[in-house]
Structure formats: structure tokens, C-alpha cells
C-alpha positions in Angstrom: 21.5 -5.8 -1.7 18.9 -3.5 -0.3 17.2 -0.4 -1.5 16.3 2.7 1.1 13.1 5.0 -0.2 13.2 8.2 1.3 12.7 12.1 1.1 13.7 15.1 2.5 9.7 16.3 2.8 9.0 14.0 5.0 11.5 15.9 7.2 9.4 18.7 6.5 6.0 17.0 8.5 6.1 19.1 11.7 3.2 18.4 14.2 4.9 21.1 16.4 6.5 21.4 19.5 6.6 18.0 21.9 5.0 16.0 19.6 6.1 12.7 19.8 6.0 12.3 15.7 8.7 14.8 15.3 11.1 15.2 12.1 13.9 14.2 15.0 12.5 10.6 14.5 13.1 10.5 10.9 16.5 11.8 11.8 17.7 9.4 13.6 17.2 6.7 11.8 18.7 8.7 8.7 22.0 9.2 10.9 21.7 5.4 12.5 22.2 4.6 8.6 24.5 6.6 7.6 27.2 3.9 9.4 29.8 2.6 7.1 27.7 -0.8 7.7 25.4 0.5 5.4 27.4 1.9 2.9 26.1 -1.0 0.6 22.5 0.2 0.7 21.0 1.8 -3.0 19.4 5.2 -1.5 16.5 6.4 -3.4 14.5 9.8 -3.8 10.6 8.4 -2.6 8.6 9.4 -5.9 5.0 11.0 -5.1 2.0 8.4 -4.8 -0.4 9.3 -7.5 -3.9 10.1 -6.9 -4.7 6.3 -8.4 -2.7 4.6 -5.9 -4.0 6.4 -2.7 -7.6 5.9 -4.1 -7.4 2.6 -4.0 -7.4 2.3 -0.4 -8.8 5.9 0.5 -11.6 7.3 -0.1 -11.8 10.7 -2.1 -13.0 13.0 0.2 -10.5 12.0 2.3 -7.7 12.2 0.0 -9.1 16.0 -1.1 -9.3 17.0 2.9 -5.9 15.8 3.2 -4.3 17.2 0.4 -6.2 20.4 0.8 -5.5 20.8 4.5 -1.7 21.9 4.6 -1.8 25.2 5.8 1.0 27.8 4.2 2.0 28.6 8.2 0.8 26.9 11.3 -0.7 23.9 12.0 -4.2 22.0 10.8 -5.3 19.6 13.6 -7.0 16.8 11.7 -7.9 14.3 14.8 -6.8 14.8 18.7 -3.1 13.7 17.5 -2.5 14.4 14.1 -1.6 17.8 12.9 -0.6 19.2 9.2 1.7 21.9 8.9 3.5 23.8 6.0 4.3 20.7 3.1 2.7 17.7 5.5 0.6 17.0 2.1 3.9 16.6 0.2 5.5 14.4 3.1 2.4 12.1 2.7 2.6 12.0 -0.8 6.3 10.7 -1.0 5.5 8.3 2.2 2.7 6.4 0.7 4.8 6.7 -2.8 8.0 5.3 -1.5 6.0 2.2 -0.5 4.8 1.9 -3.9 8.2 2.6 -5.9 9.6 0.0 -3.6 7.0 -2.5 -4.3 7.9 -2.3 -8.3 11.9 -2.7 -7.5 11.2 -5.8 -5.3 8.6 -7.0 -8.3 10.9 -6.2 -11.1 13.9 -7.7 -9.3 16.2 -4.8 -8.9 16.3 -5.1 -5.5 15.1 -8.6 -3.0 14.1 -5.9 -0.2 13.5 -2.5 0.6 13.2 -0.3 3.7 11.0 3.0 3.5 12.7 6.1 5.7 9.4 8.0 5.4 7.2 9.4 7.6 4.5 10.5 8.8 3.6 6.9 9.8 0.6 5.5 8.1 -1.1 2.2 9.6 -3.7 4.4 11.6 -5.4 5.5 8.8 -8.4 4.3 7.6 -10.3 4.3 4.8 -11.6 8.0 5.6 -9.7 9.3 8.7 -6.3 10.6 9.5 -5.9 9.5 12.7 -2.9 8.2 15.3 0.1 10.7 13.5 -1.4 8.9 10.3 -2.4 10.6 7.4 -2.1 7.9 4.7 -1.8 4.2 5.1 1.3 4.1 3.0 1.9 -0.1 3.8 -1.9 -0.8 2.7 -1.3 1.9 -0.4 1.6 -1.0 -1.5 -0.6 -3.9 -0.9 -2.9 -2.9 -2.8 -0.8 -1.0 -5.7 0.9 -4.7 -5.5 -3.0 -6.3 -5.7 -4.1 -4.5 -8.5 -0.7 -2.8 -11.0 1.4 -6.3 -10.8 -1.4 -8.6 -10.1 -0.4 -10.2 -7.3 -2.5 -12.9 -5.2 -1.5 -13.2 -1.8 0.4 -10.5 -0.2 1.4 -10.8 4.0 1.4 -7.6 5.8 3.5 -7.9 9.1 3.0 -5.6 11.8 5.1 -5.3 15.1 4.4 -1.8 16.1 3.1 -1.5 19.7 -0.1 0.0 18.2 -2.6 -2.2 16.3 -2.9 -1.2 13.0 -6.5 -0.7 12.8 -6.5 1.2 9.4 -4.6 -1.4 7.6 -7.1 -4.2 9.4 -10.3 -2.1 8.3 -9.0 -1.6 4.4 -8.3 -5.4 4.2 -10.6 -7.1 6.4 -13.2 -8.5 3.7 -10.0 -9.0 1.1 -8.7 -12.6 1.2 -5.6 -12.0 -1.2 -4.4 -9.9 2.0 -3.2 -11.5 4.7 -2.6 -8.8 7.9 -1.2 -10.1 11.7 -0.2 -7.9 14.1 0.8 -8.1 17.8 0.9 -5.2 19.7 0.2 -3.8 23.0 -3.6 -4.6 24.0 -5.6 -2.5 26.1 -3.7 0.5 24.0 -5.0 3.3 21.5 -6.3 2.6 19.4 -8.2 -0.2 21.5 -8.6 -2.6 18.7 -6.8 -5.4 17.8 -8.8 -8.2 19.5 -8.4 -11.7 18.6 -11.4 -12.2 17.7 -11.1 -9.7 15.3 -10.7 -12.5 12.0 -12.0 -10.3 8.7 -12.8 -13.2 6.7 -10.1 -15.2 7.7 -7.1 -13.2 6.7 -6.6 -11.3 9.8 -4.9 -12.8 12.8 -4.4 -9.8 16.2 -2.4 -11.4 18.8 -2.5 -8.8 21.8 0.5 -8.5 24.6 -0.7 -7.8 27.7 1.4 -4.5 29.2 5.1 -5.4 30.5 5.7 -8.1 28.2 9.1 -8.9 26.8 11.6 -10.5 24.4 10.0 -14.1 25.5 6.2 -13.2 25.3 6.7 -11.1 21.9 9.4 -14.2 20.2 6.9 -17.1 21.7 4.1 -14.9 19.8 5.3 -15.1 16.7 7.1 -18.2 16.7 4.1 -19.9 17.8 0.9 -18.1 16.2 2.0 -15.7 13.7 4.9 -16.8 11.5 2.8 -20.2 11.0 0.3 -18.4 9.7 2.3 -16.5 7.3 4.4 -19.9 6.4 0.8 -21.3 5.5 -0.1 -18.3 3.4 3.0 -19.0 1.3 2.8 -14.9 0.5 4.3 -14.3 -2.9 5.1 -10.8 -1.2 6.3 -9.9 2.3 5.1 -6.2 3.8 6.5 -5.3 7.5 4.8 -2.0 9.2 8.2 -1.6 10.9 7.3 0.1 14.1 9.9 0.1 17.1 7.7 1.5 19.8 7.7 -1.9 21.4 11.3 -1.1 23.1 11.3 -0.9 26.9 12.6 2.7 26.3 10.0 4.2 24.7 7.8 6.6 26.1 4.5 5.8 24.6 3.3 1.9 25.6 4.5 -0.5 28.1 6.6 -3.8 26.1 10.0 -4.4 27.0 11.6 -5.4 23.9 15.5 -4.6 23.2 17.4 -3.9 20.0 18.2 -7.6 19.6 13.7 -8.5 19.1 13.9 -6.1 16.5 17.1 -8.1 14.0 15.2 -11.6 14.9 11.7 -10.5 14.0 13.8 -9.2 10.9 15.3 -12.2 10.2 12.2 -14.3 10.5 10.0 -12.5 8.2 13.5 -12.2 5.6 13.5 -16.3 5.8 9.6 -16.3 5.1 10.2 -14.3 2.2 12.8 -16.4 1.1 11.2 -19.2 1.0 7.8 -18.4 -0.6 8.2 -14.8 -2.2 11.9 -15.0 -3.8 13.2 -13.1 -0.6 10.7 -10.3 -1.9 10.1 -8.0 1.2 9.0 -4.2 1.6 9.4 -2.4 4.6 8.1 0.7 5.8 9.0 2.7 9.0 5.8 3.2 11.7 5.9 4.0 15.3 9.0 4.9 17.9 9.0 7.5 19.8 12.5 7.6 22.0 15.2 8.6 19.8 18.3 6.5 20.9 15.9 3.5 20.8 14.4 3.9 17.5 17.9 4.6 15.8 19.3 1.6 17.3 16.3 -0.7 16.2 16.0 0.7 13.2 19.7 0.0 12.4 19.3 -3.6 13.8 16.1 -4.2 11.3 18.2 -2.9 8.0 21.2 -4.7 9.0 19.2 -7.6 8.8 17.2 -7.0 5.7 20.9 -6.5 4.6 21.9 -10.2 5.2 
């Protein structure tokens, strides 16, 4: 069984014409899972995150210039890349508050695992900056609505975007309940991600150089990554599911297929298994080419769905 959070607001997020965040992202991986190979999924309406919840990662002013910037026509441009239009606050809103509705299904056992169909994407932003398409970080918004309403102690946040998620690394990098490893794409904006980068302890960055593939990316987290999280022994299992890895997409440099996305999936759904009670949130990042995304996206639910 799996549950899918999502909203028609988040459609609604338009950074404007060739952006590469566009509502044709969100889309695709709507139509992807609209095959009759997902007829089994429980499809949700994404609730909004309360003011309580985002605050516990972001700080006020930055919640208030967030939620005050959506203009009633045009655009806002908060950073070089991130833009607000008409109802972006609301899309926000039922992003970072899908994470946390799916984090109390998983907890409560109504569901093992859930996938979040939101957008805009959220591991970008930091304490106090939109930034990177990001306006809230709707994956750290869960961890620490799963930290502080169910009292969790150690939480894993995966990350396989092509991007480092340097907003979710800042918010948890002196918290030892979190742990947070990522490989991405290194150099690449946002140009952090280093491994020496360590918080205190609970952050592990394990860069790809440009061009690398299936191997490099499998070896990774075979070798450095999934060890880690087996040693954690989470008692709940986060993905930022980003799919801008794929050798199609028009953003960074990896050549992953369709096929890294369902193994990575299947890892971290074992992980879970055996130290969470297959307890595993999910929440859609990056990817940027349309076919690829869908594809990936479909590959990753399929295998939550096993």
C-alpha cells in the first residue's frame, strides 16, 4: 500500500515562461501515475503546513516574506532563480504540508510509505532564504514535525537529487537525531556539498564528479551511504526524490537511467524495513526533462509500491 500527497496549487506555482520549475513537471509525473499500475495507490488532498510546522525550521521573517510576497498578477523574484507568482504562497503551503500529513500516516500506520507530488521543490531552502526554485524546505519541515509532534529520535534524510541539498544540510547540521547524506553532482550550484562537510557527525556529502553513471552513483551508495544509514538504524526513512541525475536532463551532467532510480528505491524501501517498520516518506525535488522525470518518477513509486 502506498499513499500519494498532492494538490492542485502546486500546479498553480508558475515561475514563468522557460523556467525549468514549470507546473509541466508536476504534470508529468501526475499523468506517469495515472497508469493502471498504480491504480492501488490511496491519493490524498496535501493539507496546508501550519505556521508551527514551518517555524520549526524557518525563521519568521522568512516565513512572513514568503507568505507575503505572492503577487495578485505577475511574478516576485525572490533570488536569481526563484520567482512567486499568483498563489505560489498556497503551493508552498500544501508542499511543505503534504510532507508533514504523510509523516503522521506512516507514524500512525495507515500507510508503510508515501510519495509527495508537490512542488515547488524545497531542499534549497535554508533557514532564511528561498533560493534554487525552493521556497520551503518541505523534507526538513517533516523531519522536524517528526522530531518534535511524534517524538522521534533518529530520523535519515536521503537525498539523490543532482543538487546538494544545502538547506536541508544547514537546518540539520548541529542536530544529531538527523541523519542527512546526499550525493550529487559536485562542482554544481549550489557549490556545497563537500565531504568534509560532517555537521557533527550526522552529515555524510559524497560528490560525483560530472559524467558519472549507473556504476559510480550504485558503488556510492552501496559502498558509503546505505552503510551509514544501516548503522543509524533510522526509526524513519525521508528520500528528497530528485530525478535530475538522468543523462537526459538539461540541467547537470550524471548519466543515470530510469532503472538507478527503482534500485536506489528499493534500497532505501529495504532500509526502512529493517529498522523503521518499512516507514518511508518521500517527497518530489529536482528534474527538469519531462519524459525523464515521468519515467523516473513512475520507476521510484512502483517501487515504493512493492
Amino acid at each position: 500500500m502506498l499513499r500519494l500527497y498532492t494538490h492542485e496549487s502546486c500546479l498553480r506555482h508558475d515561475p514563468g515562461p522557460g523556467h525549468a520549475e514549470s507546473p509541466l513537471r508536476l504534470k508529468a509525473v501526475l499523468q506517469a501515475l495515472d497508469a493502471d499500475r498504480f491504480a492501488a495507490v490511496d491519493r490524498v488532498e496535501a493539507p496546508r503546513a501550519t505556521r508551527e510546522q514551518l517555524l520549526r525550521v524557518h525563521d519568521a521573517a522568512h516565513v512572513d516574506r514568503v507568505l507575503g510576497s505572492a503577487p495578485s498578477e505577475g511574478r516576485v523574484q525572490l533570488d536569481p532563480d526563484t520567482w512567486m507568482s499568483p498563489g505560489s504562497d498556497e503551493a508552498g503551503l500544501r508542499a511543505a504540508g503534504a510532507t508533514c500529513a504523510a509523516v503522521d500516516a506512516v507514524l500512525a500506520g495507515q500507510t508503510p510509505r508515501a510519495f509527495c507530488a508537490v512542488r515547488p521543490p524545497g531542499h534549497h531552502a535554508t533557514p532564511g532564504e528561498a533560493m534554487g526554485f525552493c521556497l520551503f524546505n518541505s523534507i526538513a519541515v517533516a523531519a522536524a514535525h517528526a522530531l518534535t509532534a511524534h517524538g522521534l529520535k533518529r530520523i535519515a534524510i536521503a537525498d539523490f537529487d543532482v543538487h546538494h541539498g544545502n538547506g536541508t544540510q544547514d537546518i540539520f547540521a548541529s542536530e544529531p537525531r538527523v541523519l542527512f547524506v546526499s550525493s550529487h553532482q559536485s562542482p554544481l550550484y549550489p557549490e556545497t556539498g563537500f565531504a568534509h562537510e560532517r555537521g557533527v557527525g550526522n552529515i555524510l556529502n559524497a560528490p560525483l564528479p560530472a559524467g558519472a553513471g549507473s556504476m559510480e552513483f550504485r558503488e556510492t551508495w552501496h559502498n558509503e551511504l546505505l552503510p551509514r544509514m544501516h548503522a543509524f538504524k533510522p526509526q524513519l526513512v525521508l528520500v528528497s526524490a530528485g530525478f535530475d541525475a538522468h543523462r537526459d536532463d538539461p540541467l547537470a551532467d550524471l548519466r543515470l537511467g530510469t532503472e538507478d532510480y527503482a534500485w536506489i528505491t528499493q534500497q532505501l524501501v529495504e532500509l526502512a524495513r529493517a529498522h523503521a517498520g518499512g516507514r518511508l516518506v518521500s517527497s518530489l525535488e529536482g528534474g527538469y526533462d519531462l519524459r525523464a522525470l515521468a519515467a523516473s518518477a513512475a520507476a521510484h513509486v512502483e517501487a515504493l509500491l512493492d
